[in-house]
C-alpha positions in Angstrom: -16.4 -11.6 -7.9 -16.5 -14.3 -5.5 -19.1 -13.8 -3.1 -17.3 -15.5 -0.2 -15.0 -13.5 -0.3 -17.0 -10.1 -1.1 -19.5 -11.8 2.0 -16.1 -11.2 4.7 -15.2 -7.6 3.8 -16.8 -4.8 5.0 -15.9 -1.6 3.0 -18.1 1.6 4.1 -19.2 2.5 0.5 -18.5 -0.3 -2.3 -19.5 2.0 -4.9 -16.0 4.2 -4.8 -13.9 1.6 -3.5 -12.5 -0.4 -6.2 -13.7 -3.7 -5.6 -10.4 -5.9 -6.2 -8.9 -4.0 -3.1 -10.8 -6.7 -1.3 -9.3 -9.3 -2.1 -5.4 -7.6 -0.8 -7.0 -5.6 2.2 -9.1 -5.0 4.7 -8.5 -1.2 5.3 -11.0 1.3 5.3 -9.9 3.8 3.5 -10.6 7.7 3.8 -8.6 9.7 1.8 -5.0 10.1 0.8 -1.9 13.1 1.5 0.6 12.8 -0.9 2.1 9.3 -0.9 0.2 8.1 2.0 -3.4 6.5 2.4 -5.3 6.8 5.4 -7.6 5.2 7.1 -11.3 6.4 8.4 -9.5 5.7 12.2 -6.4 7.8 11.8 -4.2 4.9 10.3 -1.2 6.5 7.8 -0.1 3.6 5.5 2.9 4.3 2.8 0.7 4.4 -0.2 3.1 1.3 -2.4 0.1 0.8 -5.3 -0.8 4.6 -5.9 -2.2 4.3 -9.8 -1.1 6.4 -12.8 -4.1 9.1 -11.0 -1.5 9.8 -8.1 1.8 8.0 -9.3 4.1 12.0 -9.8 2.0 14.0 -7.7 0.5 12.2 -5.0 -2.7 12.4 -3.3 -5.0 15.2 -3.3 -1.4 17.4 -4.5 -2.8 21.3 -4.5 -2.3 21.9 -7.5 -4.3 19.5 -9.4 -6.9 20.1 -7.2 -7.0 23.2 -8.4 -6.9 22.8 -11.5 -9.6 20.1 -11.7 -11.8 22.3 -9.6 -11.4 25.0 -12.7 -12.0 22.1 -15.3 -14.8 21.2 -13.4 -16.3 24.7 -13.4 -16.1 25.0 -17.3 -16.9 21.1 -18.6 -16.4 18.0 -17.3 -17.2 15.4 -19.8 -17.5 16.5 -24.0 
């Protein structure tokens, strides 16, 4: 990655933010609700590049939690 550009962006944690969001952004994202992203200082932003992950449900939807939580609980990886 170029290191200028890694040098001006200041993500909290670079190990779970992907890094090629740095070269698009500058937000610091915290979590997401549905089809929205926000940021660690409140900010809602309308989540337009939400991967295959979130693409039908959304962030965080309830019931996939759920049911990863129980996946998680019996085996994660085989």
């Amino acid at each position: 990655m170029n290191d200028e550009l890694t040098s001006s962006t200041s993500w909290p944690d670079h190990s779970v933010v992907p890094g090629v969001w740095a070269r698009f952004t500058d937000i610091d994202a915290d979590h997401g609700e549905g089809s929205w992203l926000i940021a660690r200082d409140g900010t809602r932003y309308l989540d337009y590049t939400s991967g295959i992950g979130v693409a039908n449900t959304g962030h965080a939807h309830p019931r996939v939690v759920e049911a990863i939580r129980e996946q998680a609980g019996k085996l994660r990886h085989g």
